[in-house]
C-alpha positions, 0 to 999 in steps of 0.5 A: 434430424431422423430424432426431430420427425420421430419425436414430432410424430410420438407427440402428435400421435399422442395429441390425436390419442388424447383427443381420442380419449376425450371424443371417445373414437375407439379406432382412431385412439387405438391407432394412435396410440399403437402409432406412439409406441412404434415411434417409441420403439424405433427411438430404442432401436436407434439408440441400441444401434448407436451403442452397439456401433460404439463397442 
């Protein structure tokens, strides 16, 4: 379920970041797209989490 909303907000935040890209709104692009990458990195994290747990 946590995979579904992490994935779900990577994908709107990109949305917002292409819409963004095209409108051409500085902030909110750069909000964005720093907001997909932490929805990125927390999937690392996870997975790191989930493989450390298995050794």
């Amino acid at each position: 379920m946590f995979a579904w909303i992490v994935f779900g907000v990577f994908v709107l935040a990109r949305i917002v970041h292409a819409i963004a890209y095209v409108s051409a709104v500085q902030p909110w692009r750069s909000i964005s797209h720093a907001i997909g990458a932490l929805a990125t990195l927390v999937v690392v994290e996870e997975i790191v989490r989930a493989l450390i747990a298995r050794v």
